[in-house]
N, C-alpha and C positions, 0 to 999 in steps of 0.2 A: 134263158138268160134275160134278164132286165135289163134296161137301162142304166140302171146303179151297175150292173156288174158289168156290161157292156164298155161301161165308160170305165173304169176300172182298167179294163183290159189292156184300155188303148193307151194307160200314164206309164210312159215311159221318162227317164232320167233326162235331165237337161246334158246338153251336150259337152263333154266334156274337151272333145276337139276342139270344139267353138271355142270355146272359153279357152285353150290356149292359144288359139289363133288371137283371139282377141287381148290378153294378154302381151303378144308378142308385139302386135299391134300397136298397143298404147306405148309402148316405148319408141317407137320408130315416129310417131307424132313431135309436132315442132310444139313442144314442151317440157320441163325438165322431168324424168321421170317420178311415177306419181304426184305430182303437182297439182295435178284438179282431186284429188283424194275421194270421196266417195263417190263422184260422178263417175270415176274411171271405173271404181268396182258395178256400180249400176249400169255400166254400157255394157264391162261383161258380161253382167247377169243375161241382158236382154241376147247379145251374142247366143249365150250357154241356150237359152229357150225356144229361140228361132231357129235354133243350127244353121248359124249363118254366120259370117262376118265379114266387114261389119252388119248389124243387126237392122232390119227393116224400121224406118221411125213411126212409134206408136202412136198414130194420129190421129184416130178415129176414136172416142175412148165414150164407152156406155159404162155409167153407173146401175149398177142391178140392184136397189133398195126395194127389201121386202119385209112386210109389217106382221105383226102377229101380237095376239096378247098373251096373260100367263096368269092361271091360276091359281099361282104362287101370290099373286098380290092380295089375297086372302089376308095372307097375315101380315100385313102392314110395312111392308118392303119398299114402300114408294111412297113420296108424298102426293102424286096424282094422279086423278084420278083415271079411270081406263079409257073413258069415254074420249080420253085426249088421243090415243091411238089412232080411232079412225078419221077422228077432227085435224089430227098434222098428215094423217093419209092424203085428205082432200085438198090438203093446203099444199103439200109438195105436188101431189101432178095436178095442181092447180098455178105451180109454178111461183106461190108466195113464202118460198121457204128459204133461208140461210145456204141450204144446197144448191138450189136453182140458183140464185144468187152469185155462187161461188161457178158452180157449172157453168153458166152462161159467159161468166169472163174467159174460163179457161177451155172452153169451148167442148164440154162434154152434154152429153144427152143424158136423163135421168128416164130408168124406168123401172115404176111404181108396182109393186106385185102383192096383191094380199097373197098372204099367204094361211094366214091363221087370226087374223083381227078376228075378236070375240064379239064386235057389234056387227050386224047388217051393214054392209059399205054401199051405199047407193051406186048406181053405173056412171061408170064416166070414163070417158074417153082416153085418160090418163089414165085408168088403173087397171092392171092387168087381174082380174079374178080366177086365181086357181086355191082358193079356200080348201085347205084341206078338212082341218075340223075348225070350229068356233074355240079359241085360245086352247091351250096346254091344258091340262087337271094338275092341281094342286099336286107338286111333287111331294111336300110334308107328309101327307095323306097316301097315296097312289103316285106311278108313276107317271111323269108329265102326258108320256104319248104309247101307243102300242107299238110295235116294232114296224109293222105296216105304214101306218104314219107317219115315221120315223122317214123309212124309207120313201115315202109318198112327198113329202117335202123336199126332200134331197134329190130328188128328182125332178122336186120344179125347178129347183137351181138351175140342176142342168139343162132342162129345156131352156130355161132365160138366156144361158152362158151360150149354148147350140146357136140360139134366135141371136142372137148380139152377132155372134160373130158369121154366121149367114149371111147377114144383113150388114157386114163391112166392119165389125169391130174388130180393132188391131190389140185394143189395152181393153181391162176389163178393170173396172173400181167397182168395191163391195159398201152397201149403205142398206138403213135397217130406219125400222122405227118402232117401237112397242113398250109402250110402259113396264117399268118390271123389270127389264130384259138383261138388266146387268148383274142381276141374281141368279137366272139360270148361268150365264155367261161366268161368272164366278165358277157358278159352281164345274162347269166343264175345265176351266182353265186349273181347277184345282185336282179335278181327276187325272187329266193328264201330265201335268208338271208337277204332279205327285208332291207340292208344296202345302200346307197347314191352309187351311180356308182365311184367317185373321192375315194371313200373309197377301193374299188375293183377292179381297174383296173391299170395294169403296164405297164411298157415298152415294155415289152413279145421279140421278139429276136430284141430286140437293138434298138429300138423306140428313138429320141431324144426328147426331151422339147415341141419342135412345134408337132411332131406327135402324142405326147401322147395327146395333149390337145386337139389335132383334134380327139382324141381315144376317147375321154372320152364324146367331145362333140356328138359322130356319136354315141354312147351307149346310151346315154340320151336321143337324140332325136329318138330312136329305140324306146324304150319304152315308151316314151311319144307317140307314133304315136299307138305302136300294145297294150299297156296296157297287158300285157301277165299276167294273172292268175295262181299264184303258185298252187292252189289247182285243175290246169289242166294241169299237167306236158307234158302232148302229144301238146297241144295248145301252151305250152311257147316254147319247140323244135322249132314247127312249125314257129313261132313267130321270134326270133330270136338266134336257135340254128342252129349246124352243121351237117352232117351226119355222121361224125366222133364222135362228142358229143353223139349222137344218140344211134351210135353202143357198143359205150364205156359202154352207162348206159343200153341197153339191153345185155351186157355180163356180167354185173353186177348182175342184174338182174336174166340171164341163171344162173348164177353162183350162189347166192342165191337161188333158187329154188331145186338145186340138195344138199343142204348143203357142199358147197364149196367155205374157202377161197378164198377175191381177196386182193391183195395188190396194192394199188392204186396210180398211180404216181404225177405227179405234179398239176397245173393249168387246165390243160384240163380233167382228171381222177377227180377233185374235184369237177368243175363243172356237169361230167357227174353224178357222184357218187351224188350230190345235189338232180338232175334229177331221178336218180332211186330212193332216199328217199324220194320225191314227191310221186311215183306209191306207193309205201309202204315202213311205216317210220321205218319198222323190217329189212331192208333190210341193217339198218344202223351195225346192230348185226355181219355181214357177213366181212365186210370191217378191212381191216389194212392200215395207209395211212403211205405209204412209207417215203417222205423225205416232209419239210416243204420249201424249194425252195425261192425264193425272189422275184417271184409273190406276190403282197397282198393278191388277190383272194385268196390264196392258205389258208392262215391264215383264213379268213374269212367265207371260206367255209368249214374246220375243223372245227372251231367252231361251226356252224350248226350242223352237223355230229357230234358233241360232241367225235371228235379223235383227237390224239395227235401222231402228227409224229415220226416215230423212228428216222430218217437220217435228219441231219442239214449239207449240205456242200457247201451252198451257189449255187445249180444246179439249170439251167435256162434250162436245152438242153431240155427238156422233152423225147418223143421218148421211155419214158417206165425206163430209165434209175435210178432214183431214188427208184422205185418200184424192181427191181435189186438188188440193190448195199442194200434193205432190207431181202432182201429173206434168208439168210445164219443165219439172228437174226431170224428172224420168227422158223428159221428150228430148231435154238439150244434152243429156247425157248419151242416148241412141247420136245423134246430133252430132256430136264431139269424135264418136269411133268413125261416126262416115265420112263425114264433110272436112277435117282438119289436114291440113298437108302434111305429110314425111318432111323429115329432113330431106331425102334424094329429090323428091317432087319438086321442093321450094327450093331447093339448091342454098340450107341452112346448114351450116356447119356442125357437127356432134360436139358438145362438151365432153 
């Protein structure tokens, strides 16, 4: 047994007692029923996850961003260049990034993991090194990663997701960094929501007209060449995902298995998040997906995932960031099921 299979083992179905506990629950609150509207469906989720209700409030909250390059930017996928991978590496657990920024208001920890950056990442204090290989192989060509790899990634998720919540994590948010990365992330998002590639894939950071069409075409002929099998989630990785995608849907994963929210961020967090409800489709139970972003993928792969985003602000940065900027509704919605009086408590009359 591995790890991956170990963790596997232990994803069980969010609860469905919980959830009518909690249910029954929000009606008995001094509010008219459904009245806070998606807060109330997000306390139950948290309810459904905890098996509890009302549900523990998720206060602790580690972002798990892990970086990886991709040999896909071969053919001109991106307008920048790779070398920026490791450069916003250093610069988020350097604590100079958009993330941190957002982190530190809303009072989460950022932790930085190469996972597959294709330059030499200097040591630092802030980054966690578990380099599996130096970026993906050109999936045009070859497949991104071997199945080992595949697996070897998906694995450090889990060990991050293990280490987070050891270490006191209650919420888990998913953040990423790697140029390129919304190419492979298409193209997962397209394997499994069995949707047309032209349908699922964007600009990603600033792509113009000609690139995108070179996007869309290098996506297509990806999977026309490896035919990747959604009902082999480890296979379609290999196929043509990232090790960043990888890690993202083994923390997912870790994180499901111990019954702990993830709130999930944009583009690359939905195709990961795809990828882990391939391994198991209970896993989808677990998840909040942050903000809805102006990726297509993003839409397309919510809808798989049958979720509906909290944060609409028009965010491209990814980096974890929209998964953020949800955290403080998640929290007031846990919030809302514990702390609010019954009508019998408050001695408030039923409508």
């Amino acid at each position: 047994m591995t790890l991956l299979d170990d963790t596997l083992s232990a994803i069980v179905p969010a609860s469905t007692e919980a959830l009518a506990a909690a249910e029954a629950r929000q009606l008995r609150l001094t509010k008219p029923a459904g009245s806070l509207g998606r807060l109330e469906e997000i306390g139950n989720r948290l309810a459904a996850i905890a098996d509890a209700c009302p549900p523990p409030l998720p206060g602790r909250a580690v972002i798990g961003l892990f970086a990886g390059d991709h040999g896909v930017c071969a053919q001109g996928v991106s307008p920048w260049p790779q070398e920026v991978t490791v450069q916003m590496a250093l610069n988020i657990a350097s604590g100079g990034a958009a993330i941190n920024a957002i982190a530190r208001q809303v009072g989460a920890e950022v932790w930085v993991t190469d996972v597959g950056v294709a330059a030499e990442v200097p040591e630092h204090p802030g980054i966690r090194a578990r380099n599996v290989r130096r970026g993906t192989r050109d999936f045009t060509v070859e497949p991104a990663l071997t199945r080992d790899e595949a697996r070897a990634a998906l694995e450090v998720g889990i060990e991050a997701a293990n280490e987070a919540i050891d270490a006191g994590a209650d919420v888990l948010l998913t953040g990423e960094m790697g140029i390129g990365n919304t190419t492979p992330a298409s193209a997962l998002i397209a394997v499994f929501s069995r949707l047309h590639v032209t349908t699922v894939t964007g600009r990603g950071a600033g792509a113009d007209d000609d690139m995108l069409t070179r996007k869309v075409r290098v996506i297509d002929d990806a999977l026309t060449l490896h035919r990747p099998d959604p009902a082999d989630p480890l296979g379609v990785l290999a196929a043509v995902g990232g090790l960043e995608h990888a890690a993202l849907a083994g923390f997912i994963l870790g994180a499901a298995a111990r019954r702990i929210p993830v709130i999930i961020d944009g583009v690359i967090a939905a195709s990961a998040a795809c990828v882990a409800a391939g391994f198991d489709e209970s896993v989808t139970g677990y998840l909040i997906a942050g903000h809805a972003g102006v990726e297509p993928g993003i839409k397309a792969a919510l809808t798989w995932l049958d979720l509906q985003p909290l944060v609409d602000l028009d965010l491209r940065l990814g980096e974890g960031t929209g998964a953020a900027l949800a955290l403080p509704t998640v929290q007031a919605a846990a919030r809302i099921l514990s702390e609010m009086a019954t009508f019998d408590s408050a001695g408030v009359a039923e409508g």
